[in-house]
C-alpha positions in Angstrom: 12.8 9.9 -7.8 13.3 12.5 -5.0 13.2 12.6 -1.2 9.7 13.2 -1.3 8.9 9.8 -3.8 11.4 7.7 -1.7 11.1 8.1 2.0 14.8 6.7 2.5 16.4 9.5 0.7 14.8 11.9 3.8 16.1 9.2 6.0 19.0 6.9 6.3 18.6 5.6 9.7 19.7 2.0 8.3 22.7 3.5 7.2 24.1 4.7 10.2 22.2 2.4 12.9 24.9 -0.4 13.6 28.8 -0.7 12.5 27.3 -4.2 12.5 24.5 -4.1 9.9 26.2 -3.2 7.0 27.6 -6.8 6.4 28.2 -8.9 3.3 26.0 -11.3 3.2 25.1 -13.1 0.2 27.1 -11.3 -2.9 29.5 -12.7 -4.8 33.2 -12.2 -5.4 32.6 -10.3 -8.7 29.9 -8.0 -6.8 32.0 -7.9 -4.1 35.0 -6.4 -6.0 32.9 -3.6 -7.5 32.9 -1.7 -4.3 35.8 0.6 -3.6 37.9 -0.9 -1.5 38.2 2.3 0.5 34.6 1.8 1.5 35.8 -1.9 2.9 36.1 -2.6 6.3 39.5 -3.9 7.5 38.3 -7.3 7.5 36.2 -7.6 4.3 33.3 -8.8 6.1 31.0 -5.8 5.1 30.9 -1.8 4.8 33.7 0.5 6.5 31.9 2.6 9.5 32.5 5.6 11.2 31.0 5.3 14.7 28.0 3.2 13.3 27.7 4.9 10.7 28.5 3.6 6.9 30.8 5.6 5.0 29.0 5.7 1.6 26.3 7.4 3.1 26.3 11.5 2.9 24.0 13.9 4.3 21.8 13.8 7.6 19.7 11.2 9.1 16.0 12.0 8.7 16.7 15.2 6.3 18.4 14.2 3.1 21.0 11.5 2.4 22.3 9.5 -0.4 24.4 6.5 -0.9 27.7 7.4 -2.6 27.4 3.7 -4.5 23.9 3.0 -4.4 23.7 1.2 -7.8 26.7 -1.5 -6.1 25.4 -1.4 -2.5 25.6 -5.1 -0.8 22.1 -7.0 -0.7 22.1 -6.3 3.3 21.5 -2.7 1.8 19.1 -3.9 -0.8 17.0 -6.0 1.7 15.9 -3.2 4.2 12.9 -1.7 2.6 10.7 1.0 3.8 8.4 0.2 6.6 9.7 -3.5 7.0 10.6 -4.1 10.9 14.0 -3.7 10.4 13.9 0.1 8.7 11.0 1.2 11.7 13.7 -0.4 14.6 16.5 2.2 12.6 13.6 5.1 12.5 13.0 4.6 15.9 16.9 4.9 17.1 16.6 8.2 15.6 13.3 9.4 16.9 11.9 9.0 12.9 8.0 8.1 13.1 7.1 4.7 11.6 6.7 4.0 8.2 3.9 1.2 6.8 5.5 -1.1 4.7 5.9 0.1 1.2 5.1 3.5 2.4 5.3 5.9 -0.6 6.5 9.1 1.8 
């Protein structure tokens, strides 16, 4: 799948819109301790940040960007899908247009 298949790939505005959002939610220990602990916040509560920003993600918001451990991202990750209310209010931080939920591109 590339950026042009999967409209997050050309985004990441969920990635990097609160130091807040990428908490742990639901996972459990064993899922948990499958994520680098480098990648941990100081209080284990959900994904280390710079600025708002999670560190697993690389590139730049609405061009290309990937997550450095996508296949072991926390269900908060997992639950923001494209066009849902809470990917359009990320997208809108960072002047993206609006995507229709399940939104192909």
């Amino acid at each position: 799948m590339t950026a042009n298949d999967n409209p997050c790939q050309s985004c990441g505005a969920c990635c990097a819109y609160s130091s807040n959002w990428p908490r742990f939610t639901t996972e459990d220990d064993a899922a948990l301790d499958l994520i680098p602990a480098a990648l941990v916040n100081d209080r284990l509560s959900g994904m280390r940040c710079d600025g708002d920003r999670c560190v697993a993600l690389t590139g730049r918001i609405g061009e290309t960007v990937a997550c450095t451990i996508y296949a072991l991202r926390p269900e908060v990750c997992r639950a923001c899908l494209p066009g849902d209310p809470e990917c359009n209010m990320a997208r809108r931080r960072f002047g993206l247009a609006a995507l229709a939920p399940g939104d192909p591109a």
